[in-house]
C-alpha positions in Angstrom: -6.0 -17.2 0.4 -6.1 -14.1 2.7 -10.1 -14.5 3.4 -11.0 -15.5 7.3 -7.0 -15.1 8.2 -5.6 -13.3 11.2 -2.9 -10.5 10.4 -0.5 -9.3 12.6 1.2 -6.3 11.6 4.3 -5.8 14.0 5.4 -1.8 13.2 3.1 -0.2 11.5 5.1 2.3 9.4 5.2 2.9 5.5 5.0 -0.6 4.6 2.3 -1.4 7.5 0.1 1.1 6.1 0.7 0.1 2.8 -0.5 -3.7 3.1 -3.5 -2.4 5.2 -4.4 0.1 2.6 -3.6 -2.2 0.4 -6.2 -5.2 1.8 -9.0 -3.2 2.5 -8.5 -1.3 -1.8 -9.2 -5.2 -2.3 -12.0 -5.8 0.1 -10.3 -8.8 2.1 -12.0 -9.8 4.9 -9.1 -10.4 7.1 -8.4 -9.8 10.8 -5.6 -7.5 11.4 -4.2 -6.2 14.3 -0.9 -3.8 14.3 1.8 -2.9 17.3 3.5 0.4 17.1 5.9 2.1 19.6 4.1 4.8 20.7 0.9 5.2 22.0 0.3 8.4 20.3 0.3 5.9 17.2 -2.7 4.1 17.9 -5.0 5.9 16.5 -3.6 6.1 13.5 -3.6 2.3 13.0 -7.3 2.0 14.1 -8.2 4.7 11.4 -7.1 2.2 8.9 -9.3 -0.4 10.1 -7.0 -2.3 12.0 -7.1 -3.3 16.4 -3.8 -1.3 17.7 -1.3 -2.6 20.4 1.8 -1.1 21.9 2.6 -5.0 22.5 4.4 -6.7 19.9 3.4 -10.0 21.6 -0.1 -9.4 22.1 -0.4 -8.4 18.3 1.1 -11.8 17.4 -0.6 -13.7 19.3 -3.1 -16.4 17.7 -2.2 -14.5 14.1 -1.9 -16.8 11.0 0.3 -14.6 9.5 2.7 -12.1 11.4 4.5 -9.5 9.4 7.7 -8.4 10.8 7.7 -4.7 9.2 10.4 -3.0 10.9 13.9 -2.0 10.5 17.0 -3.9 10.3 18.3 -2.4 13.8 14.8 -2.6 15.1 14.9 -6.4 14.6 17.0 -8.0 17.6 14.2 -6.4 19.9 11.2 -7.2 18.3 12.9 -11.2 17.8 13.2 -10.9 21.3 9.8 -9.7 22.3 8.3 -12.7 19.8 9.8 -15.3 21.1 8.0 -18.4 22.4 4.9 -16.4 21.2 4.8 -17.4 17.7 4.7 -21.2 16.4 4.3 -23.1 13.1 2.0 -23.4 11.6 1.8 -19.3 11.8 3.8 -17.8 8.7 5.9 -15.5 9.9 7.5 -12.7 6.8 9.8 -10.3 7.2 10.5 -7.1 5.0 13.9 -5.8 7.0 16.6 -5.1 4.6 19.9 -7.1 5.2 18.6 -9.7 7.9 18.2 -13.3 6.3 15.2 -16.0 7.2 18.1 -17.8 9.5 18.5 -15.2 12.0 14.2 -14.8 12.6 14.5 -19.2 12.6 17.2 -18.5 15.1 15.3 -16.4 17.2 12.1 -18.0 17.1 12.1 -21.9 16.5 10.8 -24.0 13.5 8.5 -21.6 11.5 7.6 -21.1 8.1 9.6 -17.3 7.4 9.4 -15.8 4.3 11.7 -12.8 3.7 10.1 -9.5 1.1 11.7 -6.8 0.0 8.9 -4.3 -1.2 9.9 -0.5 -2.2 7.6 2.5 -0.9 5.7 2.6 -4.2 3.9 0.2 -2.6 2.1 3.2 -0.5 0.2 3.0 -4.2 -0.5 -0.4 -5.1 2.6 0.4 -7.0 5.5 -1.6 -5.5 7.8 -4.1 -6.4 7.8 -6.9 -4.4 10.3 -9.8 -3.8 10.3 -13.1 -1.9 12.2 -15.6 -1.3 11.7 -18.5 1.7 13.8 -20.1 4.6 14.2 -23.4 5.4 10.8 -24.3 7.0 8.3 -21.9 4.4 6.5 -24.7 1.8 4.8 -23.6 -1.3 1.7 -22.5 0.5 3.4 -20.4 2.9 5.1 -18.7 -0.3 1.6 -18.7 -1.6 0.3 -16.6 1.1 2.7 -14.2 1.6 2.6 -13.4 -2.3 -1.4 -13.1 -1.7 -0.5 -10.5 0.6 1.8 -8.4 -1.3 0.2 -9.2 -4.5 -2.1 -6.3 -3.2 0.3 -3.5 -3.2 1.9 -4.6 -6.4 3.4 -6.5 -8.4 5.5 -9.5 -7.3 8.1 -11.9 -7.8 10.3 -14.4 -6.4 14.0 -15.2 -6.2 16.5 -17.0 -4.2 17.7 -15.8 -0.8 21.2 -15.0 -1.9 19.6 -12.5 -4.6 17.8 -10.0 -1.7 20.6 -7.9 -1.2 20.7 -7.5 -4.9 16.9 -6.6 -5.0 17.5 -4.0 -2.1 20.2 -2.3 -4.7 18.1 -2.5 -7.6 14.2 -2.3 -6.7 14.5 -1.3 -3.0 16.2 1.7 -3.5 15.4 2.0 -7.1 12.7 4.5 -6.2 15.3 7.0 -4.9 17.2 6.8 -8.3 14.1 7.2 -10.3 13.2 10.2 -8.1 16.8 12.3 -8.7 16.5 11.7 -12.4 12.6 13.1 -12.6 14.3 16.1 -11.1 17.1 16.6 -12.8 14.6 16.2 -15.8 12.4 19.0 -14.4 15.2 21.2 -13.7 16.3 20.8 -17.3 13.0 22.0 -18.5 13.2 25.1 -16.0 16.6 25.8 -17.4 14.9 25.4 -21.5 12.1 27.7 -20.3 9.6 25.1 -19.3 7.3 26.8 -16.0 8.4 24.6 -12.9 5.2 22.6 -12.5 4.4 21.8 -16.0 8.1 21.1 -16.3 7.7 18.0 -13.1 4.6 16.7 -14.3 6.3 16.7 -18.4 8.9 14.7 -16.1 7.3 12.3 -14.3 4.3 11.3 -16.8 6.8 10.4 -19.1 8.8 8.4 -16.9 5.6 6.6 -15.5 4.7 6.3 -19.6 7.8 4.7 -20.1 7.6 2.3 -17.7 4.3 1.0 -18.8 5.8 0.4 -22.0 8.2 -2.0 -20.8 6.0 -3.8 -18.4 2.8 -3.8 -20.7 4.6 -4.5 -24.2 7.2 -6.7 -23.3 10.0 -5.3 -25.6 13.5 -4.9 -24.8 13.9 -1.2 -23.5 16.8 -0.7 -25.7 14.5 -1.6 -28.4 12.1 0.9 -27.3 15.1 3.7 -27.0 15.4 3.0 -30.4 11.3 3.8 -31.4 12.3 6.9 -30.0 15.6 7.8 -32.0 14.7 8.5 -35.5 18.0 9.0 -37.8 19.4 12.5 -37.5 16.7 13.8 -34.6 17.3 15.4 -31.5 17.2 12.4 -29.6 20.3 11.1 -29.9 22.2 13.9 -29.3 20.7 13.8 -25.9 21.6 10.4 -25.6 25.2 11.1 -26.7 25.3 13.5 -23.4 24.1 10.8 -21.1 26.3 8.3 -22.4 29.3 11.1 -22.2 28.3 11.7 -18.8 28.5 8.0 -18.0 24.9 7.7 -17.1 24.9 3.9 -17.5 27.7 3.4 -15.8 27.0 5.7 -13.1 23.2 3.8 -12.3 25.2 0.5 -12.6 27.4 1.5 -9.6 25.0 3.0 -7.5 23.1 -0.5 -7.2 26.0 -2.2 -7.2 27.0 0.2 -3.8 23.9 -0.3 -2.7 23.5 -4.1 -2.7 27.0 -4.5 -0.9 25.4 -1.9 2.2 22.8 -4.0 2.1 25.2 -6.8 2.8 25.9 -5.4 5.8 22.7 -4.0 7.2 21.9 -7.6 9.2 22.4 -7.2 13.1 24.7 -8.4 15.3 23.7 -10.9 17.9 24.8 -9.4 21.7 28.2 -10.3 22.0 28.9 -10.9 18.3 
């Protein structure tokens, strides 16, 4: 679906890169050109194969797809710098946290917007992507922007009122994941095990573990139990975490999460 389409890339950052990277791992032929805020920036854009702009409009311009990769607070700006340069039937997708596909209709008319939020895993074909559309975005629009992320990822989609959720859970999931792979690896320094060997016992095992629920499709609780024979070890470890509230404790912090995400949208000037 990609093949023959123009890209624009407003804010080339982590996820910028990532969907660039991500396109030319997959050999799309696809035009792409990406804005950035400083000139000094350029170059790094055109490295990754892409035409580089300090002008949000000029990078929008003509594009079949513009992808609105910057943040939250960044948004009102770049809105303003769009509008009257973008028109249907250009698809326009967004990946800021917290601002919904009626404040970019607001800003910039009757276009197709569909809203992601991918996590930085993504920087490895590894993300988790999710979409949802606005009021204007059809089935091939959704289409589309799925092609696109479908190349740093995997992918699913929800309805809007769910994003904030998915910023809690698989937007700043990564985070989570990374504290308990080093509080893993500082346990095995603390049992003896050298530093390095003790991050990498870490983190293969929570990438192994992972691919066991994706790739088998059991329950992970039935998979904690594969690993909790009668009487082992395990399950006095287990007793700890639940003692130490571990569950609970994860539960909250997307919880805490999703209601900042809440309130990550801008104001309008004036508001």
């Amino acid at each position: 679906m990609l093949e023959g389409k123009r890209l624009a890339i407003v804010g080339v950052g982590t996820i910028g890169e990532a969907l660039l990277r991500g396109l030319r791992r997959a050999g799309v032929a696809v035009d792409v050109v990406g804005s950035v805020r400083h000139p000094e920036s350029l170059a790094r854009v055109e490295a990754l194969g892409a035409r580089a702009t300090c002008s949000n409009a000029e990078a929008a311009a003509g594009a079949d797809v513009v992808v609105l990769a910057v943040k939250p607070q960044v948004m009102p700006r770049v809105l303003d710098d769009l509008a009257g340069h973008v028109r249907a039937p250009a698809l326009v997708v967004t990946v800021a946290a917290g601002v919904p596909t009626a404040r970019v209709e607001e800003a910039l008319g009757q276009v197709p917007v569909v809203r992601v939020m991918p996590n930085t895993p993504s920087v490895l074909g590894a993300g988790m992507s999710v979409l949802c559309r606005g009021r204007f975005a059809g089935d091939a629009d959704l289409a589309l922007a799925r092609a696109l992320f479908d190349r740093v990822g995997r992918t699913a989609v929800l309805d809007e009122g769910l994003m904030d959720a998915v910023t809690g859970l698989s937007g700043s999931g990564p985070a989570y994941i990374y504290l308990v792979i080093e509080s893993l690896a500082e346990a095995g320094v603390k049992v003896g095990i050298p530093r390095e060997t003790s991050t990498l016992l870490a983190a293969q095992t929570v990438l192994g573990s992972a691919r066991m629920v994706l790739e088998l499709g059991k329950h992970p609780a039935l998979l904690k139990d594969d690993v909790t024979t009668p009487a082992g070890c395990t399950v006095d470890g287990l007793m700890e975490l639940e003692e130490g509230k571990l569950r609970v404790t994860l539960l909250k912090a997307v919880v805490r999460a999703t209601e900042r995400a809440r309130g990550l949208a801008p104001r309008r000037e004036g508001a």
